[in-house]
Every structure is written in structure tokens, then in C-alpha cells.
PDB file with one MODEL, atoms N, CA, C and O in Angstrom:
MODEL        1
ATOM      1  N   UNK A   1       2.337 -21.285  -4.833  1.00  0.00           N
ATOM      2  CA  UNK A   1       3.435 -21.236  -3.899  1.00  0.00           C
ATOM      3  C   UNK A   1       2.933 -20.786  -2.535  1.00  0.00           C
ATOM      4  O   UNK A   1       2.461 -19.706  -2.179  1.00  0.00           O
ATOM      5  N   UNK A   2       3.140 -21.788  -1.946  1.00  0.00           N
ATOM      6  CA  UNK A   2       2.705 -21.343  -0.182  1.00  0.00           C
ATOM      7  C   UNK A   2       3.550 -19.904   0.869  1.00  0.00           C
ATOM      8  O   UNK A   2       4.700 -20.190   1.203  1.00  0.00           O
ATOM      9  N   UNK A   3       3.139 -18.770   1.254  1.00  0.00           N
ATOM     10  CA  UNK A   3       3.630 -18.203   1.075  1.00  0.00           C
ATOM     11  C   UNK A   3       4.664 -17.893   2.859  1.00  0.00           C
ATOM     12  O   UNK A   3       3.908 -17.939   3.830  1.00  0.00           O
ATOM     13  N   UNK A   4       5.538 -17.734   3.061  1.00  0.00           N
ATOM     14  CA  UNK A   4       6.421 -17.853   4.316  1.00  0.00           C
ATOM     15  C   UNK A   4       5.760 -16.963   5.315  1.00  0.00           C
ATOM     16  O   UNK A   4       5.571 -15.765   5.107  1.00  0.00           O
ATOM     17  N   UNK A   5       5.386 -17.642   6.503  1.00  0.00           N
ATOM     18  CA  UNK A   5       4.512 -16.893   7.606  1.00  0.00           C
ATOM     19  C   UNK A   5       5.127 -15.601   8.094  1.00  0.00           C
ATOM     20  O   UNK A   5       6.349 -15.714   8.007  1.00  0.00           O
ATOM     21  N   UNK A   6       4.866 -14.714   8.453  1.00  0.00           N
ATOM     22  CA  UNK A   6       5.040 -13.775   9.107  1.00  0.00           C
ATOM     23  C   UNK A   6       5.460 -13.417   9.759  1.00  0.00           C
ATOM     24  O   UNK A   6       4.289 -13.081   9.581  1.00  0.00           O
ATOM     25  N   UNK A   7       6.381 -12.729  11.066  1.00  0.00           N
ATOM     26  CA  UNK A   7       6.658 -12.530  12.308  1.00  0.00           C
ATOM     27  C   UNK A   7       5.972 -11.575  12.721  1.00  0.00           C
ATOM     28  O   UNK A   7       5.879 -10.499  12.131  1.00  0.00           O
ATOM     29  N   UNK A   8       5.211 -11.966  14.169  1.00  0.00           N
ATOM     30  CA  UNK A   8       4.904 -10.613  14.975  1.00  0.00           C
ATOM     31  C   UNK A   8       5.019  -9.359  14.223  1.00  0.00           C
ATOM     32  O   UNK A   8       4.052  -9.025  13.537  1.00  0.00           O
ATOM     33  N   UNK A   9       6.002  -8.663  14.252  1.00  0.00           N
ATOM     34  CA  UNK A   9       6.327  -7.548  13.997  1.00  0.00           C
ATOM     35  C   UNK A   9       5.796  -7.521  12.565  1.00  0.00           C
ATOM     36  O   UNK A   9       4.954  -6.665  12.294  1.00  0.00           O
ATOM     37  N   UNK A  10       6.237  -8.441  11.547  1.00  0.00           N
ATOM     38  CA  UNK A  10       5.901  -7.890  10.702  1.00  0.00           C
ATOM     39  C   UNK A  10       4.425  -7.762  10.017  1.00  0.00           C
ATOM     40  O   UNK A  10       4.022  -6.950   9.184  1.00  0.00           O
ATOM     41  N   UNK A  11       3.823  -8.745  10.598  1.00  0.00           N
ATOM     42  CA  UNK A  11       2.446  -8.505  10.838  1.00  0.00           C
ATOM     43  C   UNK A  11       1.942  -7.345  11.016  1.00  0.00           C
ATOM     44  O   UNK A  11       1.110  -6.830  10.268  1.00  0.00           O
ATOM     45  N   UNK A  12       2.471  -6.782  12.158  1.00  0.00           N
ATOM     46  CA  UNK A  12       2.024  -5.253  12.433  1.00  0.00           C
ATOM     47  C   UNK A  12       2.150  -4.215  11.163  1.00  0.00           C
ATOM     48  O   UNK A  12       1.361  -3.428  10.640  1.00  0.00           O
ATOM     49  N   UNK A  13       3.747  -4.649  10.873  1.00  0.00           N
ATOM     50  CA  UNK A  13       3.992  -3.275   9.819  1.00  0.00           C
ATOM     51  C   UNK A  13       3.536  -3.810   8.886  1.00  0.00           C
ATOM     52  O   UNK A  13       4.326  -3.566   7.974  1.00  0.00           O
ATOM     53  N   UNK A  14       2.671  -4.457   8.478  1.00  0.00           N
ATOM     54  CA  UNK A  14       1.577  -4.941   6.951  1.00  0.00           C
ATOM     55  C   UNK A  14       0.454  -4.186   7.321  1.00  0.00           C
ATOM     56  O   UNK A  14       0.003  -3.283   6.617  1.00  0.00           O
ATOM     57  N   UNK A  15      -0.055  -4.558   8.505  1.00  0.00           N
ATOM     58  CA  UNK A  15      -1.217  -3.966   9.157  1.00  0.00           C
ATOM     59  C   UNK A  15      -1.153  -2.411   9.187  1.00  0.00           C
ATOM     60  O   UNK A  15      -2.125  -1.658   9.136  1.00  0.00           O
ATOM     61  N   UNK A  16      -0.022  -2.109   9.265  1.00  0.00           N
ATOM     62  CA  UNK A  16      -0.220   0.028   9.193  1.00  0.00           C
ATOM     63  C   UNK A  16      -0.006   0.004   7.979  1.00  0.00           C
ATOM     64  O   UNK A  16      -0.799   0.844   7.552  1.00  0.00           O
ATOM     65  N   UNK A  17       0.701  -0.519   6.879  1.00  0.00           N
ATOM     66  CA  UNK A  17       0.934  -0.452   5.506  1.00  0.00           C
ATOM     67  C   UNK A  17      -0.494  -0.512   5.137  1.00  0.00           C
ATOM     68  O   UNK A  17      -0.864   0.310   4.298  1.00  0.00           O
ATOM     69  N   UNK A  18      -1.397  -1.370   5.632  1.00  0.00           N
ATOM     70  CA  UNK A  18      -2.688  -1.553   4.992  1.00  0.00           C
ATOM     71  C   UNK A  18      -3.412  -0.362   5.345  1.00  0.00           C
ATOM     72  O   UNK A  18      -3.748   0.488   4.521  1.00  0.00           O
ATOM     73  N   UNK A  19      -3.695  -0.299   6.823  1.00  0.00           N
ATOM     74  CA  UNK A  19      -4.404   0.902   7.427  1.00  0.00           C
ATOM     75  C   UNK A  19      -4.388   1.869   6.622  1.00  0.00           C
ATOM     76  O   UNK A  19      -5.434   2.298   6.135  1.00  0.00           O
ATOM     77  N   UNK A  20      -2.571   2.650   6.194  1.00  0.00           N
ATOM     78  CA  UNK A  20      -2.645   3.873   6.108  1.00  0.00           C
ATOM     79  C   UNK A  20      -3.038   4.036   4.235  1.00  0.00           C
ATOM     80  O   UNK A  20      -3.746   4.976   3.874  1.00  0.00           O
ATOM     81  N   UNK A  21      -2.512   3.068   3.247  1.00  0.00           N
ATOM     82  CA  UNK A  21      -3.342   3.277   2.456  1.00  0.00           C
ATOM     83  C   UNK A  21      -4.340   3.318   1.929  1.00  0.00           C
ATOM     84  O   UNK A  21      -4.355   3.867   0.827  1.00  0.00           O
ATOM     85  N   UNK A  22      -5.860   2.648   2.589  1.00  0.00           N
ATOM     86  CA  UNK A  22      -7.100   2.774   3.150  1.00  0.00           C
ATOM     87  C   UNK A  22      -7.155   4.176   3.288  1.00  0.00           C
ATOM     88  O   UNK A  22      -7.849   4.867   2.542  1.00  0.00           O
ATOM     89  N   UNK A  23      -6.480   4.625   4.176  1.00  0.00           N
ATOM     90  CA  UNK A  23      -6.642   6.132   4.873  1.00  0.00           C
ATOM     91  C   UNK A  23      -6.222   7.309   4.157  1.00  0.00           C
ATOM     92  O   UNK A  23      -6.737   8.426   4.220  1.00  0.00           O
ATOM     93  N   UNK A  24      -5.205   6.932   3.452  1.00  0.00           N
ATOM     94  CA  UNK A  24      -4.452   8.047   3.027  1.00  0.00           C
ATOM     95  C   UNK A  24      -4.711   8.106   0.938  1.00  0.00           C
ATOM     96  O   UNK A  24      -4.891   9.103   0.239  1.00  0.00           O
ATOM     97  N   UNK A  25      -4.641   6.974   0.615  1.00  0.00           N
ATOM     98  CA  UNK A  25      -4.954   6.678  -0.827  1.00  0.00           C
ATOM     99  C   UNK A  25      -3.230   6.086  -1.537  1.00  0.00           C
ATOM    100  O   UNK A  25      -2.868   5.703  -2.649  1.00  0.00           O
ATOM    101  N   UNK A  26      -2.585   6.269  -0.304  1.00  0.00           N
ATOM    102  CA  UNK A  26      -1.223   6.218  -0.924  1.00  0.00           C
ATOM    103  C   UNK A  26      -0.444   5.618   0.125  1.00  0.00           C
ATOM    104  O   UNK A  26      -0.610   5.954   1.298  1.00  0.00           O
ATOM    105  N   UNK A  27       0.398   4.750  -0.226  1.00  0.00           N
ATOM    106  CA  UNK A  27       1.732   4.054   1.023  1.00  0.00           C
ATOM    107  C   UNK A  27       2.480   5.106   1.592  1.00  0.00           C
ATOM    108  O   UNK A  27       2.859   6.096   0.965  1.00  0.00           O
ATOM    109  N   UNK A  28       2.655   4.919   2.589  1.00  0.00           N
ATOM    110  CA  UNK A  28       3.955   5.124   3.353  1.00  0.00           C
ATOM    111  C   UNK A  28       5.163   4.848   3.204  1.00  0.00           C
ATOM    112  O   UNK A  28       5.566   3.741   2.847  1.00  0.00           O
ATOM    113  N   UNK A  29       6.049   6.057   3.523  1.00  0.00           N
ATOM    114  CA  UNK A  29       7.567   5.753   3.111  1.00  0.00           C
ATOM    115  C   UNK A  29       8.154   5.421   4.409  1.00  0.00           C
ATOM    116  O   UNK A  29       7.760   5.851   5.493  1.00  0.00           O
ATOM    117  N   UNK A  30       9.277   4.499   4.178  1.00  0.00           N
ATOM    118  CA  UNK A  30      10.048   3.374   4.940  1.00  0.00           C
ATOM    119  C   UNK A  30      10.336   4.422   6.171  1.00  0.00           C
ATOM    120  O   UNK A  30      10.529   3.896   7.267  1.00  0.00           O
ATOM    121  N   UNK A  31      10.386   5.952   6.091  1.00  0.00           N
ATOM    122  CA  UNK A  31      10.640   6.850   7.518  1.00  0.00           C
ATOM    123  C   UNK A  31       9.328   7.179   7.984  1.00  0.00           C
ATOM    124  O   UNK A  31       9.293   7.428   9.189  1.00  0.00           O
ATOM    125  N   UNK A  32       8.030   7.263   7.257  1.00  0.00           N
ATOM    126  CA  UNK A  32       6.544   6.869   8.115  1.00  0.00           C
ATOM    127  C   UNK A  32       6.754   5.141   9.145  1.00  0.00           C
ATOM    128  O   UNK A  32       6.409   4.906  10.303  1.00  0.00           O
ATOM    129  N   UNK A  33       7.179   4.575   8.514  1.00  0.00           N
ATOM    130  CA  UNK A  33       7.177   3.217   9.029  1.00  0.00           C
ATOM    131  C   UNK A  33       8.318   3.109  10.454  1.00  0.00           C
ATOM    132  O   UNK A  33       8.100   2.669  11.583  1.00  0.00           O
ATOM    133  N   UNK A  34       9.026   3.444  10.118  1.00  0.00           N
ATOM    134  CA  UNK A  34      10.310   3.399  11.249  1.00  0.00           C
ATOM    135  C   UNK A  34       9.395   4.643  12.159  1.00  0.00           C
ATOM    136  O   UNK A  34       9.309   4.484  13.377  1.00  0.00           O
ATOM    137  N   UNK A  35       8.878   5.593  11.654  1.00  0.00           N
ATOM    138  CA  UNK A  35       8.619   6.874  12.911  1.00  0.00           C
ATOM    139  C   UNK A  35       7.583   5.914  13.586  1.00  0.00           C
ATOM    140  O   UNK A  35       7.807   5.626  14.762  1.00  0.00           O
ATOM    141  N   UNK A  36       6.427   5.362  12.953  1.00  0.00           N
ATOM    142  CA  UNK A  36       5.432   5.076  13.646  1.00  0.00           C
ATOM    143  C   UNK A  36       6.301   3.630  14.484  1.00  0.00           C
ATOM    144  O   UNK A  36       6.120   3.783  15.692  1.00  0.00           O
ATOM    145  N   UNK A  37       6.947   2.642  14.282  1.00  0.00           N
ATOM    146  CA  UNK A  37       7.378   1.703  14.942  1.00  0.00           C
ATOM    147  C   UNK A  37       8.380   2.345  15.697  1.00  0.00           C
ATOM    148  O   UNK A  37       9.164   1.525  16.176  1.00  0.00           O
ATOM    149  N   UNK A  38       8.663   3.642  16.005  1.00  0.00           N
ATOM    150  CA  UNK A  38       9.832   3.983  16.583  1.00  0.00           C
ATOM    151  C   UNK A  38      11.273   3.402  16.556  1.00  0.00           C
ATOM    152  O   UNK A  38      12.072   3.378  17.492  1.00  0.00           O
ATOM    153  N   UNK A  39      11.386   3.089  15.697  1.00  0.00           N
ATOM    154  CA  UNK A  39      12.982   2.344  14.676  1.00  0.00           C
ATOM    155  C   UNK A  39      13.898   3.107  13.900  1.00  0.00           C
ATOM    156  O   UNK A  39      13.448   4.178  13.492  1.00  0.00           O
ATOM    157  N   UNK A  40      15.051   2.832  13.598  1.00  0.00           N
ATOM    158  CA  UNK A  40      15.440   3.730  12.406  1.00  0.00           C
ATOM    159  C   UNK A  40      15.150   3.323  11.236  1.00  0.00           C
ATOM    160  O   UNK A  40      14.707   2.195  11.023  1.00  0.00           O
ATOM    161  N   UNK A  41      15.377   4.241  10.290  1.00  0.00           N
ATOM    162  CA  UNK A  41      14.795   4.643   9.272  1.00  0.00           C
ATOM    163  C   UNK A  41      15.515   3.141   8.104  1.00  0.00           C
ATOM    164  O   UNK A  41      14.962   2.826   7.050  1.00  0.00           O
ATOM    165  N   UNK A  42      16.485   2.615   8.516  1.00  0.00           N
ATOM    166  CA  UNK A  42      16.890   1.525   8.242  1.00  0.00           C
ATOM    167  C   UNK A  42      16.609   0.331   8.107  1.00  0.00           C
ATOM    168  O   UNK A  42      16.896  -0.439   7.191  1.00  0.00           O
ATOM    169  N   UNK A  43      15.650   0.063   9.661  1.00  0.00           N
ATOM    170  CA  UNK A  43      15.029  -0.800   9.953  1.00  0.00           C
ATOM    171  C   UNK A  43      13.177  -1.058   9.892  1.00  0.00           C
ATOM    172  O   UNK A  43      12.367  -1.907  10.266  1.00  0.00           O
ATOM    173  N   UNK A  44      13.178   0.429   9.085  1.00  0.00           N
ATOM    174  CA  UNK A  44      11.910   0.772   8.720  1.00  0.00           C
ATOM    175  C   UNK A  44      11.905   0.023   7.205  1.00  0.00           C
ATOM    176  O   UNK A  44      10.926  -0.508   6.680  1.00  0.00           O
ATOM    177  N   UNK A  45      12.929   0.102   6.787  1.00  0.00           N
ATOM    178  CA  UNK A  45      13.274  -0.366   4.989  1.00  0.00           C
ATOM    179  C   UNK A  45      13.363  -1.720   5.003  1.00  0.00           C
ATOM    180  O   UNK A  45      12.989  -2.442   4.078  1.00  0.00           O
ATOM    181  N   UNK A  46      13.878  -2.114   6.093  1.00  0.00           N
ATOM    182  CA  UNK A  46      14.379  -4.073   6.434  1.00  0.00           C
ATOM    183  C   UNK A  46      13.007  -4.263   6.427  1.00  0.00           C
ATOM    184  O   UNK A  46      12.624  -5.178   5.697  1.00  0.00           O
ATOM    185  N   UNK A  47      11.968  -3.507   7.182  1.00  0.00           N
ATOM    186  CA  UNK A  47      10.214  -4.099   7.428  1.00  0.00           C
ATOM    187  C   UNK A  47       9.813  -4.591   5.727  1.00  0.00           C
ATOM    188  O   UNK A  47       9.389  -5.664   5.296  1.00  0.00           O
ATOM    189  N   UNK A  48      10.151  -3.312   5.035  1.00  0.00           N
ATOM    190  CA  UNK A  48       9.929  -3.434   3.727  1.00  0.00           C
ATOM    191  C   UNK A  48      10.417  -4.887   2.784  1.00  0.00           C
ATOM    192  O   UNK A  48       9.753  -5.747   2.205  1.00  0.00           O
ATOM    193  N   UNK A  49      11.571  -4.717   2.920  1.00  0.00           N
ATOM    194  CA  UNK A  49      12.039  -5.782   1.921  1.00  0.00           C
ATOM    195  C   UNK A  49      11.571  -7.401   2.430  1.00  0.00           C
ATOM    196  O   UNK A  49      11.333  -8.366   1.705  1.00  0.00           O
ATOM    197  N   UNK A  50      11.536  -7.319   3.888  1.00  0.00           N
ATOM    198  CA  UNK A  50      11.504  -8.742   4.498  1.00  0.00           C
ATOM    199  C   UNK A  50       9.689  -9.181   3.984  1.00  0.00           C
ATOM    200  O   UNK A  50       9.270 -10.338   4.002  1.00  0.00           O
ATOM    201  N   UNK A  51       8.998  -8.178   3.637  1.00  0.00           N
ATOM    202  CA  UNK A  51       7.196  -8.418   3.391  1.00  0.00           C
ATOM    203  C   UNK A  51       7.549  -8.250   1.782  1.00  0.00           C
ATOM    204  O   UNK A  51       6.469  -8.167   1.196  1.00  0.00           O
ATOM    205  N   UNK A  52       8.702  -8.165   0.800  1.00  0.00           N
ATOM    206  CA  UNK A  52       8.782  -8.322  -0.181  1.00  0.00           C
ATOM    207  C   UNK A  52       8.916  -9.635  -0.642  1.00  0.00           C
ATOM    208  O   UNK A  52       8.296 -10.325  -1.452  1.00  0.00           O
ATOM    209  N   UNK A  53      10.142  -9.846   0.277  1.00  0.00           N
ATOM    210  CA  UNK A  53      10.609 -10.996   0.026  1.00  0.00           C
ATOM    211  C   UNK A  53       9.690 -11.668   0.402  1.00  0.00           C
ATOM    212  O   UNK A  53      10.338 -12.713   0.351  1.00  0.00           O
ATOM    213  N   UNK A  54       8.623 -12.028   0.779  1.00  0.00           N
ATOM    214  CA  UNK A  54       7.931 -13.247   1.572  1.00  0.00           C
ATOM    215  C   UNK A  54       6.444 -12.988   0.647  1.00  0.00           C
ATOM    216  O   UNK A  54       5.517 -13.708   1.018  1.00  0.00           O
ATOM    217  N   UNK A  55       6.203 -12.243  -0.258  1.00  0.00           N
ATOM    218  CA  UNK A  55       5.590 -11.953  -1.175  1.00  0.00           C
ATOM    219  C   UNK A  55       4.350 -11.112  -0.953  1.00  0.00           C
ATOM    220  O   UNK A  55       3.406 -10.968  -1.730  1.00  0.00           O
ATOM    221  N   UNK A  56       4.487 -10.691   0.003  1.00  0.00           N
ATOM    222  CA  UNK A  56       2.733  -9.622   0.982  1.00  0.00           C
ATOM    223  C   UNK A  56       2.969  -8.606  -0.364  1.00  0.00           C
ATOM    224  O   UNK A  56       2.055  -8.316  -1.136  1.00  0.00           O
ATOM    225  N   UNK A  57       4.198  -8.180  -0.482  1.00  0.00           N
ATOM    226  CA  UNK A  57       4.193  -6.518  -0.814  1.00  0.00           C
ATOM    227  C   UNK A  57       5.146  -6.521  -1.878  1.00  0.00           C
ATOM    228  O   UNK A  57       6.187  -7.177  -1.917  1.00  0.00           O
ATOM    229  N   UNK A  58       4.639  -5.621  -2.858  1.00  0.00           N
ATOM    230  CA  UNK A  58       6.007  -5.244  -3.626  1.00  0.00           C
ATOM    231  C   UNK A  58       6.116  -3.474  -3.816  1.00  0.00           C
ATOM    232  O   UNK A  58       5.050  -2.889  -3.621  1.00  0.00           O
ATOM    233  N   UNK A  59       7.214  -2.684  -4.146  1.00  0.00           N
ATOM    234  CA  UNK A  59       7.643  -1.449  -4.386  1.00  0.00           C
ATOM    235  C   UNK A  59       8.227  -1.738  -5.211  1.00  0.00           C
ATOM    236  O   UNK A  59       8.443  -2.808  -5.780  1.00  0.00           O
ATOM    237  N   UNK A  60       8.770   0.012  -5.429  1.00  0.00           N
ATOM    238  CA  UNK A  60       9.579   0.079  -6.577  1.00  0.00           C
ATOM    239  C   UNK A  60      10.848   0.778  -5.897  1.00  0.00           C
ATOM    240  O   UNK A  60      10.759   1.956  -5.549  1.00  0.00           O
ATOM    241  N   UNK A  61      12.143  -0.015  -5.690  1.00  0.00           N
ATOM    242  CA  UNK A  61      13.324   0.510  -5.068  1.00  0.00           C
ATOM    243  C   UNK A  61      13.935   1.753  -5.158  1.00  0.00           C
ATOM    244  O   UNK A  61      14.636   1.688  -6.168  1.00  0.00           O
ATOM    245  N   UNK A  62      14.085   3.158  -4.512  1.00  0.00           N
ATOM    246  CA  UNK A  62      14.312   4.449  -4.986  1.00  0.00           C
ATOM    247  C   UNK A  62      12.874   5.229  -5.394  1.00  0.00           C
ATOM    248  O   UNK A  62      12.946   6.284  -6.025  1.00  0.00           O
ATOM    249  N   UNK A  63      12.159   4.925  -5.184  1.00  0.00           N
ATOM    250  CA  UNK A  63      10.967   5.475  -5.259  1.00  0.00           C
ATOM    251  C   UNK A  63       9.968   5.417  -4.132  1.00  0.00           C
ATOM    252  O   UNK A  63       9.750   4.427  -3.434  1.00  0.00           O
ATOM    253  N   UNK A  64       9.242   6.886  -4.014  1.00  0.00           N
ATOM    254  CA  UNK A  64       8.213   6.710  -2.461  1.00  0.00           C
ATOM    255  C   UNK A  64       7.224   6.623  -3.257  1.00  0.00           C
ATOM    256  O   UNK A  64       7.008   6.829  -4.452  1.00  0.00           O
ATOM    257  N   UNK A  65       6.248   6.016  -1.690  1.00  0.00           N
ATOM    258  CA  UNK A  65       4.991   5.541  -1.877  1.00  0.00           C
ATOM    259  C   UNK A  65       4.920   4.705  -3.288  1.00  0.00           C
ATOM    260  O   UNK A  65       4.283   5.173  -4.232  1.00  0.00           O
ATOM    261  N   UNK A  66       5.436   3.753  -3.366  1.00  0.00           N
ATOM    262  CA  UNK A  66       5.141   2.653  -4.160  1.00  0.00           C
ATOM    263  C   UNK A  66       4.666   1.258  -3.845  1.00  0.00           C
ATOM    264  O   UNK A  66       4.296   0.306  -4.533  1.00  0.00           O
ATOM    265  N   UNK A  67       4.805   1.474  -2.596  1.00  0.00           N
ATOM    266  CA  UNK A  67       4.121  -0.255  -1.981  1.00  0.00           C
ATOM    267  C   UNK A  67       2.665  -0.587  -2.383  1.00  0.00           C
ATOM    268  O   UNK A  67       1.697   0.170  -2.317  1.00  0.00           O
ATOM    269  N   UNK A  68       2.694  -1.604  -2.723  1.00  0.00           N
ATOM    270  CA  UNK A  68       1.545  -2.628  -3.328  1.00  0.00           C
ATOM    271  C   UNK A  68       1.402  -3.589  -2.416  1.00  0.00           C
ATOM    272  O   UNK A  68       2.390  -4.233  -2.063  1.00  0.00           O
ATOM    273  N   UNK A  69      -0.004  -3.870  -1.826  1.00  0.00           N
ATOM    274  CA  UNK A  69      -0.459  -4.931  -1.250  1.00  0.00           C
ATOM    275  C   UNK A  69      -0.877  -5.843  -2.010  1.00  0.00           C
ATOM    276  O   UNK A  69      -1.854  -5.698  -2.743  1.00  0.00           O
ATOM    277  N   UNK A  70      -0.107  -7.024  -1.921  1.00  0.00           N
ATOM    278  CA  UNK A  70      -0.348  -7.967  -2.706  1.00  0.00           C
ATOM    279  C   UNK A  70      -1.297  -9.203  -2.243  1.00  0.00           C
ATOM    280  O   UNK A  70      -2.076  -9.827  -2.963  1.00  0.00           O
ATOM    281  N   UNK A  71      -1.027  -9.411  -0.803  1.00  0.00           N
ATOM    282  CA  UNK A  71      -1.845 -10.680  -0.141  1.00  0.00           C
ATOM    283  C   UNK A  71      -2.388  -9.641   1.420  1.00  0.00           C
ATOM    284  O   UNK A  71      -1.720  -8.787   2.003  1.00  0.00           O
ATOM    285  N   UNK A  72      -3.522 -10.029   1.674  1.00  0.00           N
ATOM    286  CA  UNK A  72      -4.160  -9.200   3.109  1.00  0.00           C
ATOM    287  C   UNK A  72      -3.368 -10.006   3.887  1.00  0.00           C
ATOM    288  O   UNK A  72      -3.380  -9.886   5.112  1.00  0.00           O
TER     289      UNK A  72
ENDMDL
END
């Protein structure tokens, strides 16, 4: 399955999703993501689901630090 391109933005927030678990050993929660994009904490979670839906990433809903990089 070919997988749905990206937007700008969300490019980026894959790219700190990647960075910081490299860095840290563990994902970031959807209010790391909104602080560092300066967003709310809402639109830190929309970053999330929209790189779910498009198949980069999966979590586990109600649970931190669960993001999985699935495609670089």
C-alpha cells in the first residue's frame, strides 16, 4: 500500500518524534509536541493521529510515550 504524502508540518513533527526518541529512548507526549511546535495541546494530538492515519506512526490511545515509528 502506497503510503499518503505528508504535509510540511507534518514532516517536521515526524522529524522531532524521530529526533527525540534517538535522544531520549522514549516518545514524546502530544504536550512535548504542541510545546515544541508552539500549538495547543490539541493540535499537538491532531499531529499524532494525522501520522497515524497515514501510517508513519502508531500509539496506544490514553497512554504516554507510546509512539512507534513505523516508516522514516
Amino acid at each position: 500500500m502506497k503510503s499518503q504524502p505528508l504535509t510540511a508540518r507534518q514532516s517536521e513533527v515526524l522529524n522531532f518524534i524521530t529526533d527525540f526518541i534517538g535522544k531520549n529512548g522514549f516518545s514524546p507526549t502530544s504536550r512535548e509536541i504542541a510545546d515544541h511546535f508552539s500549538v495547543c495541546q490539541t493540535r499537538g494530538a491532531a499531529y499524532i493521529l494525522a501520522l497515524e492515519l497515514k501510517g508513519y506512526i502508531s500509539h496506544q490511545p490514553g497512554k504516554m510515550r507510546t509512539i512507534k515509528i513505523l516508516k522514516p
